[in-house]
N, C-alpha and C positions, 0 to 999 in steps of 0.2 A: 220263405225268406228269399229274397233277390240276392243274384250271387251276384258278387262282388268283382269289381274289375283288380284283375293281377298285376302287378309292376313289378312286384318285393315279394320273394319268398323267403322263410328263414328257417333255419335247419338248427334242431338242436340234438344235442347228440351224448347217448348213453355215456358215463365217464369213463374214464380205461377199458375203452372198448374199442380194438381194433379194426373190429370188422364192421362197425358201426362208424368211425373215421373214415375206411374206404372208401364203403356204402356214399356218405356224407359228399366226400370229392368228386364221386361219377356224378349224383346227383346237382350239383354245383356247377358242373360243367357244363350240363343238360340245361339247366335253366340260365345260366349264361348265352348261349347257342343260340338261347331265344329270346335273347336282347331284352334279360330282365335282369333285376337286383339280384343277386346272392348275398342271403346274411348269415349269419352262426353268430351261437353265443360263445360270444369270446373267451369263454372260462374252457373250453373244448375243441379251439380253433384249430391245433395245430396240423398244420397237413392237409387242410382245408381249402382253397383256392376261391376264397366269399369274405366280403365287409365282417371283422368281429366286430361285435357288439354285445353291450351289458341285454341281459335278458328283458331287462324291464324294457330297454328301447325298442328291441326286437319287437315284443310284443306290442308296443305302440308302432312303428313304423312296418312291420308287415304286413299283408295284404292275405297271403294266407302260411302258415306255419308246418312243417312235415319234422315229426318228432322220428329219432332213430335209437330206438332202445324199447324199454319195458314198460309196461303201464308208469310204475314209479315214476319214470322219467317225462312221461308226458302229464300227469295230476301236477309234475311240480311247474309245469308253464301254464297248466290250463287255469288254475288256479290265478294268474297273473294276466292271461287272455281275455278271463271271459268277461271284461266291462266292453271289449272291444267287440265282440261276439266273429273274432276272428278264424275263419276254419280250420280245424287240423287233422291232419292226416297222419295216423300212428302205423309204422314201419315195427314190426313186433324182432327185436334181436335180444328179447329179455327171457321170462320164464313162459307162464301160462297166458298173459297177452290177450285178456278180455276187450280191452282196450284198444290197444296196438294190431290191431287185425291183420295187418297188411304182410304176406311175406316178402323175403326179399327179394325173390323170383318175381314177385305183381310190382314191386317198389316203383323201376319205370312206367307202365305200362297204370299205373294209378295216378301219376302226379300225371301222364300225358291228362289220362281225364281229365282231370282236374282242369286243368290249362285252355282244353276245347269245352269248359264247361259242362261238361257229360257226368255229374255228381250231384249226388242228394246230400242233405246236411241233415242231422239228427241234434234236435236241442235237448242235454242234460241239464236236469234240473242242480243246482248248486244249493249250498248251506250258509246263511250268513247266523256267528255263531258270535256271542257278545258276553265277557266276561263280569259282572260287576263285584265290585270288590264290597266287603263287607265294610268298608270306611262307609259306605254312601256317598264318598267323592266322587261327583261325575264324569271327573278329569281319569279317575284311575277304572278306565276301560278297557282291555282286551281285545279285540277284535280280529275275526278269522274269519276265510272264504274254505270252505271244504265241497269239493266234489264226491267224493267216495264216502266219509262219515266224520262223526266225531265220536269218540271216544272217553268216556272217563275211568281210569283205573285206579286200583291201588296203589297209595305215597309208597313212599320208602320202607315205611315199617310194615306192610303186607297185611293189615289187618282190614275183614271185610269194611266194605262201606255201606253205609247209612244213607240211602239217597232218597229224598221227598220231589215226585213226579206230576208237573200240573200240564193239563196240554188242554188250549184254547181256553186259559182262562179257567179252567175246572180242575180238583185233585181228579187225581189219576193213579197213580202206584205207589208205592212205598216199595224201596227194593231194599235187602239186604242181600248183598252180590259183590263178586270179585269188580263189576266193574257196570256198565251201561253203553251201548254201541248205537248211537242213532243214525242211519246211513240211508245215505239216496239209494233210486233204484239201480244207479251206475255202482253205487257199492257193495251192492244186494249177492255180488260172487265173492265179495273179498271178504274181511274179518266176521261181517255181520251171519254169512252163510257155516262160519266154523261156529259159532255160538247156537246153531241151530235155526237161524232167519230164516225165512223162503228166498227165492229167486223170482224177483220182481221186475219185469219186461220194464224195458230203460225207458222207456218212451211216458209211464203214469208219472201220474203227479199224487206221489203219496212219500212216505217216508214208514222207513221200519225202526223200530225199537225194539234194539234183544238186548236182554240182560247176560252177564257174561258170570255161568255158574252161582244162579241163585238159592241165595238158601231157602226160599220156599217152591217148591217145586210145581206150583201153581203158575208161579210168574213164569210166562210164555212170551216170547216175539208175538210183537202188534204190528200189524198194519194200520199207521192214522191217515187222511189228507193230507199233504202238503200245504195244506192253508192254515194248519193249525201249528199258535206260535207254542215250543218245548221250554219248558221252564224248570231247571232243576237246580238241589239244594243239597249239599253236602250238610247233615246235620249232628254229626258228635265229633266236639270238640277237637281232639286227637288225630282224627281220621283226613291226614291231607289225602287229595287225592290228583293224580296227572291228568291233565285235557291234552289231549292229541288230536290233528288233526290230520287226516291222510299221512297219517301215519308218517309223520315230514316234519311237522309246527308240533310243540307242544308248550303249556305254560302248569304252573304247579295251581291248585285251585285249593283256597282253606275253607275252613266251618263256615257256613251261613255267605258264602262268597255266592251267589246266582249268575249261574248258566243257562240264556236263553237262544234257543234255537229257530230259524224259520226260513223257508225257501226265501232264497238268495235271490238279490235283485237282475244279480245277470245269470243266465244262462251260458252253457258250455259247447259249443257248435263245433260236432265232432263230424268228420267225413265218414259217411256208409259205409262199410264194405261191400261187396259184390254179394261178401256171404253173409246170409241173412242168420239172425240171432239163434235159431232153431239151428243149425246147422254150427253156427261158435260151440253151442251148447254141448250142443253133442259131441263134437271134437275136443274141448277142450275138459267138459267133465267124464269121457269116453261113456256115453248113454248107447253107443253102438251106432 
């Protein structure tokens, strides 16, 4: 991909996070210095010394994006980004930071990069996720963009679900399970990995499927293609169940409501880090 000429950077930033506001202002000042835009998202401007703006604009009018916080914090802009396929560069001031690679010692010394150009981009694949409601009214659609997965769990009343599984057009599973996790390969460390997923190199074009404590002990995490669209079906009556999306979006899904899933028409254009994923890995799940 051709990188993109800089004018506009825009800085969004972990919420009641102090050291993620500092951070925020040296960086502001830095990119000012260099006779360019400073933005933030104005819901976390304060102390900030940059144009606030609503996220949505930022993400239309930036040129490239440096998030300061925790994976959390950067899924909830990437999700908003990526029709623009606009770069970001995640500053880790969160927990485990699969994501957010960058510490705050490299923070400078990564955005210089960036600036002289001296960056590789890595495209995540994304989830475009489509609710249809058991009316059959076409108008009554759902619609969600998830980077990391989608989720369907158990309603309110906790009672397992009943899920009928077609991918590409063909059945596929019958689960009966607390829940179903379908997640990109960028999600492959977060919910899908505690359900038992594997760890799928961010770079393939496939998607995983783990069921989340199923009652037949057969049903195992799959690895499908990416090309293949995910069709699924809440089937006894009773049994609402939640859609969640990066763990952020959620909408309630009933009987016979269809869930269909399939790589997202934009991509997620995330900045390298220095340190290559064998090395996150091992750091961050301590493999030694």
């Amino acid at each position: 991909m051709p990188k993109r000429t800089i004018k506009s950077i825009g800085l969004v930033i972990k919420r009641n996070q102090p050291q993620a506001t500092a951070l925020a202002q040296k960086l502001a000042h830095h990119i000012r210095a260099r006779r360019l835009v400073a933005l933030v998202e104005s819901e976390n401007s304060a102390g900030v010394d940059a144009e606030p703006i609503s996220r949505e604009a930022l993400a239309e009018r930036a040129d490239f994006i440096v998030v300061l916080g925790g994976d959390g914090t950067l899924l909830g802009v990437a999700r908003v980004a990526a029709a623009r396929g606009t770069p970001i560069l995640g500053i880790n001031l969160g927990g485990l930071g699969f994501l957010t690679q960058v510490t705050i010692e490299e923070s400078m010394q990564a955005l210089d990069r960036v600036l002289q150009g001296d960056y590789e981009v890595d495209r995540r694949i994304t989830l475009d996720v489509v609710v249809q409601r058991a009316t059959h009214d076409l108008r009554r659609l759902d619609r969600f963009v998830a980077v990391n997965d989608v989720v369907l769990n158990r309603g309110p009343l906790g009672r397992m679900l009943h899920l009928e599984v077609h991918a590409n057009g063909l059945p596929f599973c019958t689960y009966r399970a607390d829940g179903l996790i379908i997640s990109t390969p960028t999600g492959s460390t977060a919910y899908a990995l505690s359900a038992g997923g594997p760890i799928i190199y961010p770079t393939l074009g496939v998607v995983v499927l783990a069921p989340i404590c199923p009652h037949t002990l057969s049903n195992r995490p799959v690895v499908l293609p990416d090309t293949f669209e995910i069709e699924i079906h809440v089937r006894v009556s009773d049994h609402d169940a939640t859609l969640t999306v990066d763990g952020q979006e959620s909408s309630m899904v009933g009987a016979e409501d269809a869930i269909r899933v399939k790589r997202g028409s934009h991509g997620v254009s995330l900045v390298r880090s220095e340190h290559g994923y064998f090395e996150v890995w091992r750091n961050k799940l301590h493999w030694g």
